[in-house]
C-alpha positions as MATLAB code, in Angstrom:
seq = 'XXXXXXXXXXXXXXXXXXXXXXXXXXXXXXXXXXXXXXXXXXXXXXXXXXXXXXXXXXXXXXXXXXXXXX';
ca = [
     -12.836   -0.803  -13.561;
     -10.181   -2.943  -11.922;
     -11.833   -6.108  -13.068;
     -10.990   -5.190  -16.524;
      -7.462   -3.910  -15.427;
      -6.481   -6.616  -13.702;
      -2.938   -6.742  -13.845;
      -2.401   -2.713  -13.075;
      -5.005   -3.166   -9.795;
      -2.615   -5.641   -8.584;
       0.401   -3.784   -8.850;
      -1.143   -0.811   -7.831;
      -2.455   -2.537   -4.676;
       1.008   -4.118   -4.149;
       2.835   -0.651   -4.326;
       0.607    0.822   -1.977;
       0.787   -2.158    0.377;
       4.582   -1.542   -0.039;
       4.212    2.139    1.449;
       1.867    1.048    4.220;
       3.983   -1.464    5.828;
       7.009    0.558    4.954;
       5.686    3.522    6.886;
       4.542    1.359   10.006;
       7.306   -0.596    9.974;
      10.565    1.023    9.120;
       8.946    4.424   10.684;
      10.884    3.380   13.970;
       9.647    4.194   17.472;
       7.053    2.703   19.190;
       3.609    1.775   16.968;
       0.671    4.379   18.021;
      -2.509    4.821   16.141;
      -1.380    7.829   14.980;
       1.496    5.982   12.934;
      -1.285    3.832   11.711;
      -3.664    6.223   10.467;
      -1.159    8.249    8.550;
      -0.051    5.008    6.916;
      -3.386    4.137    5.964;
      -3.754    7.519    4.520;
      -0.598    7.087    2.022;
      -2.438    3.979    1.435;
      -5.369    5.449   -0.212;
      -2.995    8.170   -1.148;
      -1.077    5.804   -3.400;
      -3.972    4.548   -4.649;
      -5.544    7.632   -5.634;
      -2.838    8.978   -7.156;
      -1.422    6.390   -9.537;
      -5.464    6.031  -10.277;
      -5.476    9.649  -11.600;
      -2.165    9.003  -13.450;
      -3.175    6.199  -15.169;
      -6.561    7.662  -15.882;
      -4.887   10.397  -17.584;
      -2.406    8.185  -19.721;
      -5.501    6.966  -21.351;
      -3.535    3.366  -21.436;
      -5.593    0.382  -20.319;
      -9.364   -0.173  -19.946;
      -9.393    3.629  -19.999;
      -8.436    3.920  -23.818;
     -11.904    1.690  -24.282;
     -14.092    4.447  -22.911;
     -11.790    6.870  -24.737;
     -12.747    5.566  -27.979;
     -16.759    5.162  -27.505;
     -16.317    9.153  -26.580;
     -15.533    9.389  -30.380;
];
């Protein structure tokens, strides 16, 4: 669906970019996988969750599908 959502996909990717590198490096200390893998998961978190959000606004490529429902 993000081909058709373009512009949301990128600015979802770039806020969850945002948290990733934020985490890893403002986090302080020194970097250990386990700073990485909890990164990744806000990551995918982000993702997921402005995903669901937007799904449920029903704004986008997701008032389309909406509307062949009818």
């Amino acid at each position: 669906m993000g081909g058709l959502d373009w512009k949301f996909s990128m600015l979802t990717m770039w806020a969850a970019n945002v948290v990733c590198v934020g985490m890893i490096k403002f986090g302080g200390g020194v970097m250990t996988l386990n700073k990485i893998w909890w990164s990744l998961a806000a990551f995918m978190g982000t993702q997921v969750f402005v995903g669901i959000v937007r799904y449920n606004t029903h704004r986008g490529v997701w008032r389309i599908l909406e509307k062949e429902k009818a």
